[in-house]
C-alpha positions, -999 to 999 in steps of 0.1 A, spaced: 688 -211 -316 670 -240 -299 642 -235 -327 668 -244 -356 680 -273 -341 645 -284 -338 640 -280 -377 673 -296 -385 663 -326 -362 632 -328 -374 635 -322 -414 670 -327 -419 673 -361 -406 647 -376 -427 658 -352 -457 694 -372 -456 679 -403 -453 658 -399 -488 681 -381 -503 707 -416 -495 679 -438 -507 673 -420 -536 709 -422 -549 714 -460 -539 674 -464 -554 691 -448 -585 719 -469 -594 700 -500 -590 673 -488 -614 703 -484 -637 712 -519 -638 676 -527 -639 668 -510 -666 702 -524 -685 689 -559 -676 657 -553 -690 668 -539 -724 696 -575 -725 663 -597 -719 646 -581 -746 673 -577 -771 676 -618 -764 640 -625 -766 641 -609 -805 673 -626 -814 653 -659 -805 622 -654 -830 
């Protein structure tokens, strides 16, 4: 029992964690990207 709580502290910790960032990392890449796509549709309206 003592071994699984070991592997739970150890990996499962860190696993949450990244799995968190990844999800928050995601949405911001979302609006990002959107951004990027706006500035570019604006820079060929202006030519």
């Amino acid at each position: 029992m003592e071994g699984l709580t070991d592997v739970i502290a150890n990996f499962g910790f860190p696993i949450a964690i990244t799995i968190y960032l990844l999800v928050r990392m995601e949405k911001r890449l979302e609006r990002l990207t959107e951004s990027i796509y706006q500035l570019a549709k604006t820079i060929s309206a202006h030519r």
